[in-house]
Residue frames as a rotation matrix with the C-alpha (Angstrom) as fourth column:
UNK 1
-0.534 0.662 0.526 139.17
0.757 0.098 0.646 -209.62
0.376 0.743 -0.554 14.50
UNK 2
0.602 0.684 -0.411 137.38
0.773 -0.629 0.085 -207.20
-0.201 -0.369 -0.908 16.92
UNK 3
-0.083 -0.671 -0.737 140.21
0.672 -0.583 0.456 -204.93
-0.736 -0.458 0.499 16.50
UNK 4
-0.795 -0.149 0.589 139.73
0.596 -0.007 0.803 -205.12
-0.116 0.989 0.094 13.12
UNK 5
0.089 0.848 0.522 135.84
0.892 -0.301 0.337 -204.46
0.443 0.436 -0.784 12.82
UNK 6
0.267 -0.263 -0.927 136.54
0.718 -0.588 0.374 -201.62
-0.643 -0.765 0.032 15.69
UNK 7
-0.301 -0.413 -0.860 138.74
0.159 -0.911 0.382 -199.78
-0.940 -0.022 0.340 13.12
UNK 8
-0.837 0.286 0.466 136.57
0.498 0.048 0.866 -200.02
0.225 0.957 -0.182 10.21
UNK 9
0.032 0.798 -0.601 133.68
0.999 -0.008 0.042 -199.28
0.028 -0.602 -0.798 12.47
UNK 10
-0.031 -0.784 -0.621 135.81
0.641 -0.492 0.589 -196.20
-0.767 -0.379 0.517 13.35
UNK 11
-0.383 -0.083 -0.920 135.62
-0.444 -0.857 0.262 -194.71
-0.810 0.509 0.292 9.68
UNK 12
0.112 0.928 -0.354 132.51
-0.682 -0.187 -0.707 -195.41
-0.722 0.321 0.612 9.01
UNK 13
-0.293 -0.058 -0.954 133.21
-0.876 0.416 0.244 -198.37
0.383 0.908 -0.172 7.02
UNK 14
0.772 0.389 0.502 131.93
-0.421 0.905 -0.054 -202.61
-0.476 -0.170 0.863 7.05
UNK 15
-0.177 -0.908 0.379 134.05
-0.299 0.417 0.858 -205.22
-0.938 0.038 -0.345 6.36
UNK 16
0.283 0.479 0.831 131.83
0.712 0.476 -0.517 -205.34
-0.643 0.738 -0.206 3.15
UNK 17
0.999 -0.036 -0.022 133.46
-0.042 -0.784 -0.620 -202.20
0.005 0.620 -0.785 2.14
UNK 18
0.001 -0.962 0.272 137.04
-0.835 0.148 0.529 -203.21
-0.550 -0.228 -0.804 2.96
UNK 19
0.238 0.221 0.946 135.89
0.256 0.925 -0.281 -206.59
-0.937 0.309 0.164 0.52
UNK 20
0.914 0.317 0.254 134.86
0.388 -0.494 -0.778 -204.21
-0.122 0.809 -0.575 -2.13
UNK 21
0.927 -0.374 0.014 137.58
-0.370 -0.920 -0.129 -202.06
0.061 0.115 -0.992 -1.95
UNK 22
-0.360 -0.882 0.305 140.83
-0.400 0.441 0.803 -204.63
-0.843 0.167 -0.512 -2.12
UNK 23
0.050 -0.065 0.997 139.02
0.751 0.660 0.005 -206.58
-0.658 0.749 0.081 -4.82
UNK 24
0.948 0.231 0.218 138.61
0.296 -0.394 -0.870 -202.94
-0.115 0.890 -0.442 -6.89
UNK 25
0.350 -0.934 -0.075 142.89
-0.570 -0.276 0.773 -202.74
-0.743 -0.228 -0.629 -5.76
UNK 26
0.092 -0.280 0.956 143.04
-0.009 0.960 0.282 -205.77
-0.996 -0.035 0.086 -7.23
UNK 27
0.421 0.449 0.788 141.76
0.838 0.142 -0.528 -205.10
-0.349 0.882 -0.317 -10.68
UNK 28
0.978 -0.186 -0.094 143.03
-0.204 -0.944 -0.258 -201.97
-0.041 0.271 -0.962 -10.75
UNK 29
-0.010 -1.000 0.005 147.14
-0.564 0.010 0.826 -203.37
-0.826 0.005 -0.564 -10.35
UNK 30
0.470 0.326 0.820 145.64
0.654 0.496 -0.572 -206.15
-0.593 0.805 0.020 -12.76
UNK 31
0.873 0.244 0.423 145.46
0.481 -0.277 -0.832 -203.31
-0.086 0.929 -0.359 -15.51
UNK 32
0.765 -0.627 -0.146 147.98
-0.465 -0.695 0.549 -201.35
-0.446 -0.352 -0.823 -14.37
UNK 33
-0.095 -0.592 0.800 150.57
0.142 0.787 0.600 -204.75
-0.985 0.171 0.009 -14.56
UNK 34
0.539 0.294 0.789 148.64
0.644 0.460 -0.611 -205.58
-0.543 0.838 0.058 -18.45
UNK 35
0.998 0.041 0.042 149.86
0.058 -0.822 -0.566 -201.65
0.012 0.567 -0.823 -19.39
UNK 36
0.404 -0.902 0.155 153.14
-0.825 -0.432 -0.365 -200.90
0.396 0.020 -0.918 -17.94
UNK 37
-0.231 -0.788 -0.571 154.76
-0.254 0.616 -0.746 -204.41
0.939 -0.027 -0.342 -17.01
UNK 38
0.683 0.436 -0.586 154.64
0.530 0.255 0.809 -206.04
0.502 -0.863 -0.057 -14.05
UNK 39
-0.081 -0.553 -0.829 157.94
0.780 -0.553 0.293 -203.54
-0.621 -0.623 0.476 -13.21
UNK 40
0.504 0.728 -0.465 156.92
0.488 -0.684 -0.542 -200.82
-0.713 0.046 -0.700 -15.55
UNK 41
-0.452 -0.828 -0.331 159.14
-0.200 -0.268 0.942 -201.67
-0.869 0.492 -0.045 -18.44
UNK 42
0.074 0.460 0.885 156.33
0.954 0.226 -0.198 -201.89
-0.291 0.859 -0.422 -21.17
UNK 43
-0.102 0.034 -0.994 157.87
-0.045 -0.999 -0.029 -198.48
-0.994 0.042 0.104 -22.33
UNK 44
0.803 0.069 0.592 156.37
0.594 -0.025 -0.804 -197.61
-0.041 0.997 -0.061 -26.54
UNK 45
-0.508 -0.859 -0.064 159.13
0.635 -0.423 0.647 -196.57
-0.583 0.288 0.760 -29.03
UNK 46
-0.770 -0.094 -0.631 158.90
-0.247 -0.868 0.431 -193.75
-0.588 0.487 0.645 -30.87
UNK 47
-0.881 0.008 -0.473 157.77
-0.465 0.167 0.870 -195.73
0.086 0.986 -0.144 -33.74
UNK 48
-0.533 0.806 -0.259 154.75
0.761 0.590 0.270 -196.94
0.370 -0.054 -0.927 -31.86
UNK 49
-0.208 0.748 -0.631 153.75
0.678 -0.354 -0.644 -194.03
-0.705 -0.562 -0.433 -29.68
UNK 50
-0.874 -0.113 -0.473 153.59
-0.324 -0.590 0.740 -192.42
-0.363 0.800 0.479 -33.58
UNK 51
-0.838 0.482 -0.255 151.45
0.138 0.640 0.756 -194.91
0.527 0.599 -0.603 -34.56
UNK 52
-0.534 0.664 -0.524 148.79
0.844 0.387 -0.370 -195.01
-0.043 -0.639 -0.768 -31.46
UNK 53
-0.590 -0.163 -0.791 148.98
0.199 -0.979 0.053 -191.11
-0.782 -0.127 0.610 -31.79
UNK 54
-0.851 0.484 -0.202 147.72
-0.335 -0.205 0.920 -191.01
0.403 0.851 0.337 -35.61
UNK 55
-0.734 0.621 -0.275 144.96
0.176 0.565 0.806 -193.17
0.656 0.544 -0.524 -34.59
UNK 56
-0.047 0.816 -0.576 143.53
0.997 0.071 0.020 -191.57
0.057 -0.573 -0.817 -31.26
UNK 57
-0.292 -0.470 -0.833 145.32
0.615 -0.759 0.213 -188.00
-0.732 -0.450 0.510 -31.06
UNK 58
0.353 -0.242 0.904 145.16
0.738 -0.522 -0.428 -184.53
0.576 0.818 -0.006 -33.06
UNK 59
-0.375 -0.434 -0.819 147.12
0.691 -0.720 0.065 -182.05
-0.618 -0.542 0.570 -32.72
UNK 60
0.043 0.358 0.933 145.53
0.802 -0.569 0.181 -178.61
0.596 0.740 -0.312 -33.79
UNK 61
-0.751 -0.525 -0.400 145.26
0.638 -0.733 -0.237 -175.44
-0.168 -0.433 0.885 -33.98
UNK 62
-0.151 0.895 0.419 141.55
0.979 0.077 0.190 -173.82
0.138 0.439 -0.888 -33.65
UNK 63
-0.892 0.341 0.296 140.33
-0.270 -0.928 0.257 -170.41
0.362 0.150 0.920 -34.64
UNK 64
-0.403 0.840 -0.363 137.14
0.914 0.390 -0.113 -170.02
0.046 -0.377 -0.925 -32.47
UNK 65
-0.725 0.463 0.509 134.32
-0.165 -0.835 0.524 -167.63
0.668 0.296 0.682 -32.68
UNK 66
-0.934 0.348 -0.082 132.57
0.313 0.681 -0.662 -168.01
-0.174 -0.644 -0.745 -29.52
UNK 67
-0.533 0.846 -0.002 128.79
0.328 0.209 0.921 -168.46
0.780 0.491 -0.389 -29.45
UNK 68
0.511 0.604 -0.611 128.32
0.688 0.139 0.712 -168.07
0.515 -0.785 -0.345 -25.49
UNK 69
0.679 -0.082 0.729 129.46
-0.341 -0.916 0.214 -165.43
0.650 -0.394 -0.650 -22.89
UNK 70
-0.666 -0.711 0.226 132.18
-0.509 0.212 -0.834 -165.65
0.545 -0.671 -0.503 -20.07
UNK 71
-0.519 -0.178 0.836 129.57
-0.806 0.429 -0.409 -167.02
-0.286 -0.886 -0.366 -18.19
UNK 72
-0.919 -0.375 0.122 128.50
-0.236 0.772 0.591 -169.58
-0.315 0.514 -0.798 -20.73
UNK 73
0.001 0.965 -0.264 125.36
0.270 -0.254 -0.929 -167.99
-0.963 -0.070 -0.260 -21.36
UNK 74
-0.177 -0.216 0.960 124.34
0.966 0.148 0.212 -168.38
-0.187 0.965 0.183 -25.19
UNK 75
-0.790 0.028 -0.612 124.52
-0.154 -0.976 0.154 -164.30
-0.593 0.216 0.776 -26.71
UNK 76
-0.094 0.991 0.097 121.56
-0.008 0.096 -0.995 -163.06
-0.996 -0.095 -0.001 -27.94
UNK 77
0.540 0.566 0.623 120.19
0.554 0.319 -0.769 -163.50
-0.634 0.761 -0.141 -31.59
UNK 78
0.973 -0.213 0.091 121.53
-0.078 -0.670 -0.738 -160.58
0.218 0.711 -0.668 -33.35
UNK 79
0.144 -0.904 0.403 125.11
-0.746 0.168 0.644 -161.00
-0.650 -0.394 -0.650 -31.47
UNK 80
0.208 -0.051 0.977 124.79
0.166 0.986 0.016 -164.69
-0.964 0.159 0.214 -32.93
UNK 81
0.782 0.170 0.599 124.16
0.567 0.206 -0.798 -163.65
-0.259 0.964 0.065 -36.39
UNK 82
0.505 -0.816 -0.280 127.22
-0.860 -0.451 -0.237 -161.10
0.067 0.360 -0.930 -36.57
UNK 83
-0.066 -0.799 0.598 129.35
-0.659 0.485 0.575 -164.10
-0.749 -0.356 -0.558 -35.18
UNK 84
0.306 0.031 0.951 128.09
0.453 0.874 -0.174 -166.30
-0.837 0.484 0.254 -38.01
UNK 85
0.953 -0.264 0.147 128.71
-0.053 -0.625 -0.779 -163.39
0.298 0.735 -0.610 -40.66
UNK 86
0.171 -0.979 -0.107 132.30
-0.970 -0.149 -0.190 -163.07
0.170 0.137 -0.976 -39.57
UNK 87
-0.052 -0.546 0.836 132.51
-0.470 0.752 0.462 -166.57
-0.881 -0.369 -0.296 -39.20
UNK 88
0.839 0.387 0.382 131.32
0.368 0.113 -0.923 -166.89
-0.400 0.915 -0.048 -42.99
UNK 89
0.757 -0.643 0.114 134.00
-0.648 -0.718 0.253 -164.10
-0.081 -0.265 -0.961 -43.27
UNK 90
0.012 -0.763 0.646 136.86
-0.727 0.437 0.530 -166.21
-0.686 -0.476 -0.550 -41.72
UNK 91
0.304 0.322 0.896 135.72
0.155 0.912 -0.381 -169.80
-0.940 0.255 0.227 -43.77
UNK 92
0.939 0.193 0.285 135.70
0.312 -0.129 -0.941 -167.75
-0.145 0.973 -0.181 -47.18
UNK 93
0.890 -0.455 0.040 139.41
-0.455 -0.890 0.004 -166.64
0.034 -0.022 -0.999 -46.46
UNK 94
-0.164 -0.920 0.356 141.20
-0.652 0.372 0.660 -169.51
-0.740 -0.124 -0.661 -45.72
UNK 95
0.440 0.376 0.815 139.19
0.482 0.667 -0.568 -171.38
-0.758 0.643 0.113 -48.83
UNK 96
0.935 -0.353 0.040 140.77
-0.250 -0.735 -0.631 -168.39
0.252 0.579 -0.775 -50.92
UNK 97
0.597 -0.802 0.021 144.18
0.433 0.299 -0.850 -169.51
0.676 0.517 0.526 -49.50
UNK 98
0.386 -0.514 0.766 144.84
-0.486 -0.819 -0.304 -166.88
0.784 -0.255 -0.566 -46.84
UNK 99
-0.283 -0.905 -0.317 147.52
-0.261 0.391 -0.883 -167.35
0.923 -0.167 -0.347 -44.38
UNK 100
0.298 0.950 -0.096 145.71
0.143 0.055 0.988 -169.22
0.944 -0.309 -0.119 -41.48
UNK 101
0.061 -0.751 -0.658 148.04
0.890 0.339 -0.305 -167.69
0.452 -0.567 0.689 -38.98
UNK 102
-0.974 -0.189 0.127 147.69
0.148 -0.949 -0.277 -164.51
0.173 -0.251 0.952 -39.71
UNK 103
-0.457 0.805 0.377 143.98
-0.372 -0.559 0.741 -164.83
0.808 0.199 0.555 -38.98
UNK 104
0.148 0.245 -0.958 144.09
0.802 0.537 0.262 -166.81
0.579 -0.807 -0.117 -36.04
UNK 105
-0.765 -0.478 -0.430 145.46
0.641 -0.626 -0.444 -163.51
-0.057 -0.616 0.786 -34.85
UNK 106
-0.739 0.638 0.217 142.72
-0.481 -0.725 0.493 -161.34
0.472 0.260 0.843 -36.29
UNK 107
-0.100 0.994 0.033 139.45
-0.368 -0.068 0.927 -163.52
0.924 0.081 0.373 -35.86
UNK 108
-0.438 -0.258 -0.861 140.57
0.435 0.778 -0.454 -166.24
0.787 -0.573 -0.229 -32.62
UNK 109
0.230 0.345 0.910 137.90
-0.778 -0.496 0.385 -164.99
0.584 -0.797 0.154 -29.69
UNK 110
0.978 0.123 0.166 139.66
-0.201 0.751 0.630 -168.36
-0.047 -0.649 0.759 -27.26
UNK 111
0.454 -0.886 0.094 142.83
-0.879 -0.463 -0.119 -167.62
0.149 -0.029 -0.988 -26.20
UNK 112
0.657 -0.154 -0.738 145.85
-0.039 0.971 -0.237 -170.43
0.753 0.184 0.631 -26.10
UNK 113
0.775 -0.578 -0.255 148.60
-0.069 -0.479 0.875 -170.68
-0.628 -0.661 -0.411 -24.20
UNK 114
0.291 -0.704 -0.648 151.72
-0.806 -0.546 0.230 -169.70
-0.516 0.455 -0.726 -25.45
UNK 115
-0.683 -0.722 0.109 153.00
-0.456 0.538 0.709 -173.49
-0.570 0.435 -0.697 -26.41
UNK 116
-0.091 0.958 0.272 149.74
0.507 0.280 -0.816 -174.20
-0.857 0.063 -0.511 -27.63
UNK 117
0.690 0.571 -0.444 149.79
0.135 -0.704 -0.697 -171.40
-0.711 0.421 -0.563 -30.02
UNK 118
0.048 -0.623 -0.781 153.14
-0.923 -0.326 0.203 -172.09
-0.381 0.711 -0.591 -31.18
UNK 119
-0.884 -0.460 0.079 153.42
-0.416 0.853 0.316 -175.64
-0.213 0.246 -0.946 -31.38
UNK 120
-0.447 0.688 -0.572 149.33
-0.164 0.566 0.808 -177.12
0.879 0.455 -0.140 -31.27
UNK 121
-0.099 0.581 0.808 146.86
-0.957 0.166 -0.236 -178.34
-0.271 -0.797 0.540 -28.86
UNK 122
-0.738 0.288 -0.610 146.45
0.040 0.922 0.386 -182.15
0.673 0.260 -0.692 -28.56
UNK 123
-0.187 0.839 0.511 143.36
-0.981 -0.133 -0.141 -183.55
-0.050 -0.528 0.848 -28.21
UNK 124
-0.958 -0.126 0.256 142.33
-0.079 0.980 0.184 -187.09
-0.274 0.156 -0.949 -27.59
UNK 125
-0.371 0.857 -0.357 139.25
-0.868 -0.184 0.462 -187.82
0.331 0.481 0.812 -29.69
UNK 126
-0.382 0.044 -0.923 138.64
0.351 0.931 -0.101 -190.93
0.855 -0.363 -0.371 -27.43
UNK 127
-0.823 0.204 -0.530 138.19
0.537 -0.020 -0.843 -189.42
-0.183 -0.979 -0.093 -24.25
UNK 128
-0.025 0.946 -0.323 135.54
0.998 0.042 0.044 -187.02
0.055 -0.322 -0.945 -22.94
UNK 129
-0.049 -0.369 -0.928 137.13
0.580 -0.767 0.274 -184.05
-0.813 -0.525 0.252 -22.51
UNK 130
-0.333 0.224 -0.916 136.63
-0.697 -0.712 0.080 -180.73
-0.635 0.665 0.393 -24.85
UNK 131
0.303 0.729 0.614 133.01
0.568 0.380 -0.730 -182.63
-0.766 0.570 -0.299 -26.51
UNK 132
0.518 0.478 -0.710 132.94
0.068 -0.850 -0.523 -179.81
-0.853 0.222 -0.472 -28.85
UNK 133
-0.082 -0.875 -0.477 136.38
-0.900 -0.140 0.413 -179.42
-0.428 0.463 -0.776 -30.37
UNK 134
-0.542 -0.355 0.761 136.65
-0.350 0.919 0.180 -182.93
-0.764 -0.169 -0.623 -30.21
UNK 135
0.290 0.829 0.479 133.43
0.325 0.385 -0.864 -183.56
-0.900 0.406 -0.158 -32.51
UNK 136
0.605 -0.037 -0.796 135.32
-0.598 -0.681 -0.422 -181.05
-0.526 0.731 -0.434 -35.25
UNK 137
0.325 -0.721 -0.611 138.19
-0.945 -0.235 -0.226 -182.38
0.019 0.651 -0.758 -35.88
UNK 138
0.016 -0.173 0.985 137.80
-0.425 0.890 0.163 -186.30
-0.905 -0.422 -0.060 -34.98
UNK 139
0.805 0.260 0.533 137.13
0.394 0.437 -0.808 -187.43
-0.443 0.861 0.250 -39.07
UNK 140
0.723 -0.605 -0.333 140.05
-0.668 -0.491 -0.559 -184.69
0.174 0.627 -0.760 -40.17
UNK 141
0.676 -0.737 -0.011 143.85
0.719 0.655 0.232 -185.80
-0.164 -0.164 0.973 -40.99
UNK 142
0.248 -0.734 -0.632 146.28
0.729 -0.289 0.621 -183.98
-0.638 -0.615 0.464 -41.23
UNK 143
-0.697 -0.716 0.024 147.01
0.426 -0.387 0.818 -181.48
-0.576 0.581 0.575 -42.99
UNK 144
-0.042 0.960 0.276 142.88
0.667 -0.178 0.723 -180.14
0.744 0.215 -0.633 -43.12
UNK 145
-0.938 0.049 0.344 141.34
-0.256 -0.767 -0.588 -177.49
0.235 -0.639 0.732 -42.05
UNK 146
-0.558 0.753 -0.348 138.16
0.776 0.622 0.102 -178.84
0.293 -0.213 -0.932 -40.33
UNK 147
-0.715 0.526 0.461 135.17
-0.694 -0.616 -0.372 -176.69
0.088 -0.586 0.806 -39.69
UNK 148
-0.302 0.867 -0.396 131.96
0.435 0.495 0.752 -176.94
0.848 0.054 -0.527 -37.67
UNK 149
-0.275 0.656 0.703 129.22
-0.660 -0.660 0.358 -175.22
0.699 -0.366 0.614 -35.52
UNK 150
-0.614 0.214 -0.760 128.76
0.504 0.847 -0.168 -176.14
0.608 -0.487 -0.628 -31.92
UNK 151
0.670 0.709 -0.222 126.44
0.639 -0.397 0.659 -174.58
0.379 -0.583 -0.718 -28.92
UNK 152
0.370 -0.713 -0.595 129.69
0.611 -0.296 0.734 -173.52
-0.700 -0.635 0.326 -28.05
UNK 153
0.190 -0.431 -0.882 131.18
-0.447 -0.838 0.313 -171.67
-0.874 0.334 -0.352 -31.31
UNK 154
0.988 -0.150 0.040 131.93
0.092 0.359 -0.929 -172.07
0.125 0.921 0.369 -34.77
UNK 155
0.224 -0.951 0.214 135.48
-0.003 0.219 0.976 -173.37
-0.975 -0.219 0.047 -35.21
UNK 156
0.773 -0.575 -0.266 137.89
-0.232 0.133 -0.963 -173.33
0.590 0.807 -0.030 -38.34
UNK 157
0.625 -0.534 0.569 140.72
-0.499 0.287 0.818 -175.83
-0.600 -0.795 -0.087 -37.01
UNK 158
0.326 -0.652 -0.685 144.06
-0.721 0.298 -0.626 -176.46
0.612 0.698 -0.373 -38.58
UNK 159
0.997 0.078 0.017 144.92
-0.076 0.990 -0.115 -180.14
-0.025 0.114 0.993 -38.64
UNK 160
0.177 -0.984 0.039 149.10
-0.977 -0.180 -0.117 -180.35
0.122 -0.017 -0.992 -37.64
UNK 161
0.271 -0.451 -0.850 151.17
-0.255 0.818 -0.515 -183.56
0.928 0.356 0.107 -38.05
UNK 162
0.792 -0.043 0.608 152.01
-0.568 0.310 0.762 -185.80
-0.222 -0.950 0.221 -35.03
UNK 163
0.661 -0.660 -0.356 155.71
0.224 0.626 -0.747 -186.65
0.716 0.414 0.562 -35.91
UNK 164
0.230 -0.796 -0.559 159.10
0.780 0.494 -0.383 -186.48
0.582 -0.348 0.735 -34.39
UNK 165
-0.533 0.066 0.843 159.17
-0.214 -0.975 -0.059 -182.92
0.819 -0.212 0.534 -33.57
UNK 166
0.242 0.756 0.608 156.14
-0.496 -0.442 0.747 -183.09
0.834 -0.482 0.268 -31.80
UNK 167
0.861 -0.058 -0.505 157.06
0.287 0.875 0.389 -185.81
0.420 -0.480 0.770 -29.38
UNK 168
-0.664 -0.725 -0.184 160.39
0.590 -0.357 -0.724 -183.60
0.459 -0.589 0.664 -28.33
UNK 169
-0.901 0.026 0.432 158.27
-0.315 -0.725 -0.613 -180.90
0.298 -0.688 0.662 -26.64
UNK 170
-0.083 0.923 0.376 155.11
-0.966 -0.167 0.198 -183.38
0.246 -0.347 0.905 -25.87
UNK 171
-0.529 -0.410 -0.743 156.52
-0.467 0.872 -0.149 -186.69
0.709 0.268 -0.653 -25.73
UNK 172
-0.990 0.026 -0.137 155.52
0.138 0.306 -0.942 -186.87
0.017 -0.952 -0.307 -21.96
UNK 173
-0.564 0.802 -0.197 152.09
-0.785 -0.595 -0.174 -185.42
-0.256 0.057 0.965 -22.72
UNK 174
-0.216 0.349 -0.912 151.49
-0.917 0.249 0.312 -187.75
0.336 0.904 0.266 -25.63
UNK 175
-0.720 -0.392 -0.573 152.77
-0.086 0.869 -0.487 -190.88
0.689 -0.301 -0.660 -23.52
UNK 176
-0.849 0.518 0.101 150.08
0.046 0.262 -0.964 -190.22
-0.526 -0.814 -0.246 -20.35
UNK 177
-0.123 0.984 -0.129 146.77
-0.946 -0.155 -0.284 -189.73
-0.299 0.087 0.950 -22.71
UNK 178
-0.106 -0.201 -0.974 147.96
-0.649 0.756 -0.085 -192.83
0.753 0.623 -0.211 -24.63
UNK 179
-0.909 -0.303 -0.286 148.49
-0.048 0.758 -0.650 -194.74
0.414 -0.577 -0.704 -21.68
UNK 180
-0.626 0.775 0.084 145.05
-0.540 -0.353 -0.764 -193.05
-0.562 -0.523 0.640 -19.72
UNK 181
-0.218 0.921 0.322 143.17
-0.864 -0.029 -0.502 -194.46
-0.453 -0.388 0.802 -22.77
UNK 182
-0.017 -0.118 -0.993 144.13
-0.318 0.942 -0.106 -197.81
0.948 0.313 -0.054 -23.49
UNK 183
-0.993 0.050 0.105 143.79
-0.103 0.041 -0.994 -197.73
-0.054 -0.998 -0.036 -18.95
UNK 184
-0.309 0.951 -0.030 140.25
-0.874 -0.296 -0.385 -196.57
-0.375 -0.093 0.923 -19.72
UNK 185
0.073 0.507 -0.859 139.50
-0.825 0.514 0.234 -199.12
0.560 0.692 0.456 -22.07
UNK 186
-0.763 -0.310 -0.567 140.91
-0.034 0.895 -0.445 -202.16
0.645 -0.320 -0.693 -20.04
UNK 187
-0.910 0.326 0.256 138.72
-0.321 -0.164 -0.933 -200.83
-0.262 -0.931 0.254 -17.01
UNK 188
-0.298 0.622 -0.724 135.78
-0.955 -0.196 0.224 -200.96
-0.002 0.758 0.653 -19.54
UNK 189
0.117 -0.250 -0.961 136.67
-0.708 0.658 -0.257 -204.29
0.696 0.711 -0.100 -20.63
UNK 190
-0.828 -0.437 -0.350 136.87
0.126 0.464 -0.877 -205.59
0.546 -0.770 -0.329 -16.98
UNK 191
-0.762 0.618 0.192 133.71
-0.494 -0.365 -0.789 -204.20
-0.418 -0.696 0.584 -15.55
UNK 192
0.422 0.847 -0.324 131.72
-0.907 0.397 -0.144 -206.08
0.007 0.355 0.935 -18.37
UNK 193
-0.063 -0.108 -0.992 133.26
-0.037 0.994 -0.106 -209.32
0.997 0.030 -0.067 -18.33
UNK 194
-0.932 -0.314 -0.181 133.04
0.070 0.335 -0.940 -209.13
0.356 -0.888 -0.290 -14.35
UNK 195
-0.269 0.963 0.001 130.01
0.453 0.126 0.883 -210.26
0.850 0.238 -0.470 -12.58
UNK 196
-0.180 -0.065 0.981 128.41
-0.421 -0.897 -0.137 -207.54
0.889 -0.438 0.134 -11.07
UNK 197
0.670 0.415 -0.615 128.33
0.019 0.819 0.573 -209.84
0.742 -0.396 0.541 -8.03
UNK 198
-0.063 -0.936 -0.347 132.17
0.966 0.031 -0.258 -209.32
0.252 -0.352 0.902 -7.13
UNK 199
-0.643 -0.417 0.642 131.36
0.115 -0.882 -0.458 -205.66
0.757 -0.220 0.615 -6.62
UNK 200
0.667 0.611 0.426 128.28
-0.363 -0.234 0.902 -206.39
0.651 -0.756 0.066 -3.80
C-alpha cells in the first residue's frame, strides 16, 4: 500500500484520482462493449450503415462566398455587400437551372480537396463540428440545393445521395462518425443517469 500511494504521490496524483479514473475506464469499456460487441463483432451491413447515414449524415457539395478574411476577421461593409450581390448572382443561376458544377468553379471562394470535390463532403449534422455548414444543410434531402447566410459566408450547397457508391470510397469514413455518434450519445446517456457522486 505505501508503495502504492508513493507512486501516485510521484505523479502528482491521490488515490482519489486513481478511484475516479478506473471507474471513468469502466464506463467507458461499458459503452465501448454496448457499440462494438464485447469482441468487436457488432459490425452494420450495408443496409443499415445506409439507413443510420440518411438519418444523421449529408453528403454535399458547397459553393461558398466567404464573409470573413484569412484571418477570420469579418470584411468590411462595402466588401460584404459585393459578396451578397454575387451571391444573389450565384442563387439566381442555379434557380434558372444552370449547371451547378460549372459554377462551383466560377463563384466557390473555399477550396476542397480533390475527393471532396469529386465525390462530396460528409458532414454529420449531429456533432459539433463545421456549426455553420452544418446549420445549412441539416433540414435538406437529397437531391436540394440548400442555401443560407452565416457570420461565416453565404452558402449554395448541393445535397448528394448516400448510397452504395458512396460507401466504396467512404465506407470507413462513414462507419467511424456513425459509430463516434451513437459513442457520444451513450456517454450522454450515462453521465445523466449516473450520480454525480461516483465521479467525486
Amino acid at each position: 500500500k505505501e508503495k502504492y500511494e508513493t507512486l501516485l504521490k510521484q505523479n502528482g496524483l491521490t488515490a482519489k484520482d486513481q478511484k475516479r479514473y478506473i471507474k471513468a475506464q469502466v464506463i467507458n469499456d461499458k459503452l465501448a462493449q454496448s457499440i462494438y460487441g464485447e469482441g468487436g463483432e457488432n459490425e452494420l451491413s450495408q443496409e443499415e450503415l445506409l439507413q443510420q447515414s440518411a438519418e444523421i449524415l449529408r453528403l454535399v457539395k458547397p459553393i461558398t462566398i466567404k464573409k470573413i478574411d484569412e484571418n477570420k476577421v469579418t470584411l468590411p461593409q462595402e466588401t460584404l455587400d459585393q459578396k451578397q450581390e454575387r451571391y444573389n448572382e450565384l442563387k439566381q443561376k442555379l434557380e434558372a437551372g444552370e449547371d451547378f458544377d460549372q459554377l462551383f468553379s466560377a463563384y466557390n471562394e473555399e477550396p476542397l480537396t480533390e475527393q471532396e470535390e469529386k465525390n462530396g463532403k460528409l458532414i454529420n449534422i449531429q456533432a459539433y463540428d463545421e456549426p455553420d455548414l452544418r446549420a445549412v444543410v441539416e433540414h435538406s434531402q437529397p437531391g436540394e440545393i440548400a442555401y443560407g447566410t452565416t457570420d461565416v459566408g453565404f452558402y449554395a450547397v448541393k445535397v448528394l445521395p448516400i448510397d452504395a457508391s458512396t460507401l466504396a470510397w467512404g465506407g470507413e469514413e462513414i462507419r467511424n462518425m456513425l459509430m463516434e455518434t451513437a459513442f457520444q450519445k451513450l456517454i450522454e446517456e450515462e453521465l445523466t443517469n449516473t450520480p454525480y457522486h461516483f465521479y467525486i
